[in-house]
N, C-alpha and C positions, 0 to 999 in steps of 0.2 A: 504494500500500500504506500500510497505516496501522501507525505506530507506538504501543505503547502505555508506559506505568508508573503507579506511585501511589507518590505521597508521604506519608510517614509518621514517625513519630518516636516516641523510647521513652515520652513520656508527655503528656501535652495542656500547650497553652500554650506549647508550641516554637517555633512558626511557622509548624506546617502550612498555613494558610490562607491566611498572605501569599505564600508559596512557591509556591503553587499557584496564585493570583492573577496573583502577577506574572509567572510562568512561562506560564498561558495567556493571559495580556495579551500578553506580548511575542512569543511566536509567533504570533499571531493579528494584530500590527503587521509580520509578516515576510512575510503573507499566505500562511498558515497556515489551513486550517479545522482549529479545536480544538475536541473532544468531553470535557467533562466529567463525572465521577461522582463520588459522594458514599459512601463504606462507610459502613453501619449506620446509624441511623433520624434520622440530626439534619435538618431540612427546612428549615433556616435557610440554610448554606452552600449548596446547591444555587443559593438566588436568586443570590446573590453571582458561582458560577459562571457563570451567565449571565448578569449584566452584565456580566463580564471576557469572556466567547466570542462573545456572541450568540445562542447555542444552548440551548436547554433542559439541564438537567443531572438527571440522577435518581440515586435512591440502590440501593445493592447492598449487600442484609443477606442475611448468611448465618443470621443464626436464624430470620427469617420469611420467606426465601426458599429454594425449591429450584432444583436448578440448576438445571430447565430454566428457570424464570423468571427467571433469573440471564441465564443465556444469551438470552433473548428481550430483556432490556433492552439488553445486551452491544452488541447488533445492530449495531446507528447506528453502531459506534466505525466500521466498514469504511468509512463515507462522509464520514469525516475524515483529514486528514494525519496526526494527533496525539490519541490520549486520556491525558488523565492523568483519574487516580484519586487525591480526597483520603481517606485514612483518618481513622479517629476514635482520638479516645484516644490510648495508646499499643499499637505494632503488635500484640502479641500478648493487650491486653485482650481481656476478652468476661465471659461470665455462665459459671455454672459450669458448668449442664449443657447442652448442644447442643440447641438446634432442628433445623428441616427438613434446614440446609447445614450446620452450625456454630455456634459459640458467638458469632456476632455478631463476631469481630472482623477486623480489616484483613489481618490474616495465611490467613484462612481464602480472602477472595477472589485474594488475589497467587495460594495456593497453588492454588485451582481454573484459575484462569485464566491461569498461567502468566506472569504481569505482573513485571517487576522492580521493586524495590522502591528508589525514592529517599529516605533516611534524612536529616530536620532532626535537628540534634545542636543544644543549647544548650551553649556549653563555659563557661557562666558560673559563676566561682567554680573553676576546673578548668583542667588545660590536658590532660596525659597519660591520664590517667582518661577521657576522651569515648573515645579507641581504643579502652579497655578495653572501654568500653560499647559500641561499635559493633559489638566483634567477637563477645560476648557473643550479640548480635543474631543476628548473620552464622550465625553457628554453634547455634542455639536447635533452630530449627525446621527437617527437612530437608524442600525442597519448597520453598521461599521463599528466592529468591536479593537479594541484597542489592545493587544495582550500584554503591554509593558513597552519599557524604552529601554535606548542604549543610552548614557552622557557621552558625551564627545567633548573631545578638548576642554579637559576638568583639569584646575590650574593648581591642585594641592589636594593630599590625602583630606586637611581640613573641611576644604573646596566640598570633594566627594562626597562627605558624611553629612557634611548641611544641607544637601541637596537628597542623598540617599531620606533622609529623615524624614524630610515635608514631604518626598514622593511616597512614603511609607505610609505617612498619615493620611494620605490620599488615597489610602488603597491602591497602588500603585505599583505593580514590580521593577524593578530595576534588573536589567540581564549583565549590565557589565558595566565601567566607566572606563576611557579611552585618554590617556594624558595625551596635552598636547604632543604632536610626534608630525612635524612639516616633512620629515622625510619621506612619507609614503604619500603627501599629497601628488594627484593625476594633477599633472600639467597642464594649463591651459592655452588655447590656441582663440583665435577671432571669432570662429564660429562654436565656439566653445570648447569640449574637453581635446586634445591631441587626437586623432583618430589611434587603437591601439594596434594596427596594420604600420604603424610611422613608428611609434615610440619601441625606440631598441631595447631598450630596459622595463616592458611593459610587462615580462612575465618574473622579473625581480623584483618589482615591485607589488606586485600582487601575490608573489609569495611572503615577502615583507609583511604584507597585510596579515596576509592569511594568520602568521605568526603571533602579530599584535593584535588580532582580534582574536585567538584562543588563548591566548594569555591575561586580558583584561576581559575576556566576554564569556558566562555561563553558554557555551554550545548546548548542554542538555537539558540546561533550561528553554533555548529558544525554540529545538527540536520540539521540545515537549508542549508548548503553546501554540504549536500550527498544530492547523488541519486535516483531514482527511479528505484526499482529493474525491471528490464526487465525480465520477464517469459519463461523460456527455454523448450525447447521443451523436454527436458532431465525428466524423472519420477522417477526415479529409482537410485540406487548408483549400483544395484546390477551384471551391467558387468564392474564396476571397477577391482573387483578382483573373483578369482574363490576359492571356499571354499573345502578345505582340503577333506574334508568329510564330511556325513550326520550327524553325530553325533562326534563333537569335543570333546576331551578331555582337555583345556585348562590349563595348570601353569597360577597360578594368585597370587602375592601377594608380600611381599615388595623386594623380590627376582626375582621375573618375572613379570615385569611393564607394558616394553617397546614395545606396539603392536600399530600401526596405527590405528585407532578409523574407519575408512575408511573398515578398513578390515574384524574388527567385522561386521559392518553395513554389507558390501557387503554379509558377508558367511550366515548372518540372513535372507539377503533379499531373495537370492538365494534359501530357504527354509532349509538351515542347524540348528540343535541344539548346541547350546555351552555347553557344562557340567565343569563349573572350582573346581583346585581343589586347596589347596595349600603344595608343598614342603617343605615349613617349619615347618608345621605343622603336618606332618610327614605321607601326605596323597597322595595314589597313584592313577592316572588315574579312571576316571568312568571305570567301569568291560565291560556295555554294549556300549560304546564309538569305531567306529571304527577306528580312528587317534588320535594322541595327539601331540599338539602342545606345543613347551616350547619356550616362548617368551624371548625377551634380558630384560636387568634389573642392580644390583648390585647383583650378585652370589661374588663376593670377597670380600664383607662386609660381606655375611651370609656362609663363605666356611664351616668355624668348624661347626655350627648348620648343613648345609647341609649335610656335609659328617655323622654326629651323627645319621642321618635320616635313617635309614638302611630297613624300612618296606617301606617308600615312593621310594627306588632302588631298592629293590626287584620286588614291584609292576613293576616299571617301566622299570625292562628288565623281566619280564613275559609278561607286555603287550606285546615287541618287539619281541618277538618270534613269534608273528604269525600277526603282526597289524603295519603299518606306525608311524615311532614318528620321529619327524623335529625337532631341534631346531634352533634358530637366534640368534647369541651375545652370550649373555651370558645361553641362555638357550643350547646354541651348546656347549659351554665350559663347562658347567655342563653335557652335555653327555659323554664328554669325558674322560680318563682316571686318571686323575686330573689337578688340579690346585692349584699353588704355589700363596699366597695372597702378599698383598705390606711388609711383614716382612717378606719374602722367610720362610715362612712354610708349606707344599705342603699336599694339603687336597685330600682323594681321592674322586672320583664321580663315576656317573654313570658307567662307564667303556663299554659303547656299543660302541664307539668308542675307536681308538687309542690316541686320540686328548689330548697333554700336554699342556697347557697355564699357564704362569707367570705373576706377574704384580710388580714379586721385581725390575724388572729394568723396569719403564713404557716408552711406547712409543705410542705417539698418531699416529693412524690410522683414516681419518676421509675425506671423499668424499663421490661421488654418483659411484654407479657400477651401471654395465648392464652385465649380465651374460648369458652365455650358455648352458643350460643345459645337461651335458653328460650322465645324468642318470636321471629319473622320481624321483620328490617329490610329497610329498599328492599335489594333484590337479592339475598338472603341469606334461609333458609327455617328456621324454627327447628329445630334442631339442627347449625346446623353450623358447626364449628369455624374461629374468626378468630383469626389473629397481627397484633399491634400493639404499641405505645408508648404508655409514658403519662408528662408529664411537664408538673406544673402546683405549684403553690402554694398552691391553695386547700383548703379545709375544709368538709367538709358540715356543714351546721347542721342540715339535715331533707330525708329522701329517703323522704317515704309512699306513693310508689308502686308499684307491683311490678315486683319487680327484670326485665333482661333477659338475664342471664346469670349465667355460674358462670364467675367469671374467677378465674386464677393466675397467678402469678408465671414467671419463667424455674427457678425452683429447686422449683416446682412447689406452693407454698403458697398459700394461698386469699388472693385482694385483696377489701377489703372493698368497694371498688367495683364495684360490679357493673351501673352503668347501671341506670335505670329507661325506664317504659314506663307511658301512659295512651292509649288510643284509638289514632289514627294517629299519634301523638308519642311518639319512642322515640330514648333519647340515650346517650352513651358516653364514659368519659373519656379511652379508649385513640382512638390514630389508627389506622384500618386499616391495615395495610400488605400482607397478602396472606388469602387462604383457605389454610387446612390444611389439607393433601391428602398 
């Protein structure tokens, strides 16, 4: 039987990561098979997840997912000892108004899925006040049970015991307290954590964790306050998402990352071939592929190498001439005409679109879309409606193409972004993450 919980905390930058790290590091050393997830659209920690398990890890949003795709990812947890669930934010974030499941936040999945909720508390600058806040928690939302906290970055035994105390009188468990320890802090990058595909030291550090959270953290007490995974009727991931084409052509490499783990599964499950190849390395599309995907990523750290690439852009507007190619993020912004990097020196790219993007003057872009399709992409017919993510830096300078959709916000306001489309080249800022249905 599998046990489950998710880790979460009242607002970001607590610890949820490392927590989650070192807890599925160290059961996974106990010989454990541990099942990872990800609440809500970030696609960074997922990697992370699985260099700490071994396993794939995919994400569970309750605004672009329904349960039953909820339930279809859920799946896997049964053919593990242990799932934990990292949330995002803090627990009961989200956007205002509800998608498919919910408003996108970590409370939404504890509450469908009956998962208990392990609480990071930061009691820095604090000692009695953290209770206050834990119980705050505790009692917010009915349907979302709390089984206890971790303390994080507790600045003295002192520290600990004033805080253990008023948590006690709260009714409270406490599983472990965490001194401060920057050594094992994940590194962070623009678009936030380092991808852990980059950081060379990502499995030393996560064994680091693993170490410091069974040494300051009751394991058999947290083991002991999850759940028992309840068995879904769900089999399959594979009507999460619908797959481009029979035979994909994927960008893959430290320039095109950024793909929801959800999405490969689903196009494999459906019986698609993935064929990756890498742009930086100056390699064009499979020949016999009939779509190619170019996923988001850092294309503005790799612009010079990119644009040097001149056999990987030939291939890649031979392919277009007679065959679908998508991009998302940044692989849309590398279709297009170029791109000016954060020192305003302006690289060229693909050129199948019109599409100029900058990032000398950044500006962040960053919610969930739900768009309209005015024209068909691989696997999708125009008109129909996509939930996704969008979250970049850059600046259009000029998009003279025709748009590919009518895309909004989560509070239902028009984004100016709307993807453009020329020929078989059709790209997006948002990441897919499911169909609305």
């Amino acid at each position: 039987m599998t046990a489950a919980l998710i880790i979460s905390a009242p607002a970001s930058g607590a610890g949820k990561t490392t927590l989650t790290l070192g807890l599925a590091r160290a059961c996974r050393d106990r010989g454990m098979t541990v099942q990872c997830f990800k609440s809500g659209p970030d696609y960074i920690d997922p990697a992370f997840h699985k260099a700490a398990t071994g396993l794939p890890s995919v994400n569970l949003d309750s605004w672009a997912m329904s349960r039953a795709a909820i339930d279809a990812l859920v799946v896997r947890a049964v053919e593990a000892d242990i799932a934990i669930a990292e949330g995002s934010m803090g627990l009961f974030d989200g956007v205002a108004a509800p998608g498919v499941g919910g408003i996108g936040a970590t409370a939404d999945v504890a509450a469908m899925l009956g998962w208990p909720v392990v609480l990071v508390i930061d009691p820095s600058g604090q000692a009695q006040t953290a209770a206050a806040i834990a119980m705050g928690m505790r009692d917010f939302r009915p349907g979302v049970r709390i089984a206890g906290v971790v303390l994080n970055n507790v600045a003295s035994a002192r520290h600990e015991g004033l805080v253990r105390h008023a948590m006690a009188e709260a009714d409270i468990a406490v599983f472990g307290a965490l001194p401060r320890n920057a050594a094992i802090a994940v590194p962070k990058r623009h678009l936030g954590l380092v991808q852990a595909e980059e950081q060379a030291k990502a499995d030393h550090l996560i064994a680091d964790a693993a170490r410091f959270v069974a040494e300051h953290v009751d394991l058999g007490a947290v083991l002991r306050a999850a759940v028992t995974v309840v068995s879904s009727k769900a089999t399959t991931s594979s009507g999460v998402a619908k797959p481009p084409g029979q035979r994909i052509a994927l960008a893959r490499d430290a320039a095109f990352s950024f793909v929801y783990p959800h999405m490969l599964e689903a196009w494999r499950a459906a019986g698609a071939e993935i064929v990756t190849f890498s742009p930086l390395a100056d390699e064009g599309p499979d020949a016999d592929a009939d779509v190619c995907w170019l996923p988001g990523g850092y294309p503005e750290l790799h612009a010079g190498r990119l644009a040097a690439c001149a056999r990987f852009r030939r291939a890649l507007q031979s392919f277009a001439e007679t065959r679908p190619v998508h991009g998302e993020c940044g692989g849309y912004m590398v279709l297009g005409a170029g791109l000016t990097d954060g020192d305003g020196v302006r690289h060229e790219m693909a050129g199948l679109l019109g599409l100029e993007t900058s990032f000398a003057k950044r500006r962040m872009h960053l919610g969930y879309r739900l768009a309209k399709l005015a024209a068909p992409i691989p696997g999708y017919d125009s008109g129909a409606r996509l939930r996704g993510h969008e979250f970049h830096y850059s600046t259009i300078v000029a998009q003279p193409d025709m748009l590919l959709a009518t895309v909004h916000d989560a509070t239902g306001a028009t984004v100016a972004e709307t993807g453009s489309r020329r020929r078989n080249t059709t790209g997006t800022f948002f990441h897919l993450i499911a169909e609305d249905r």
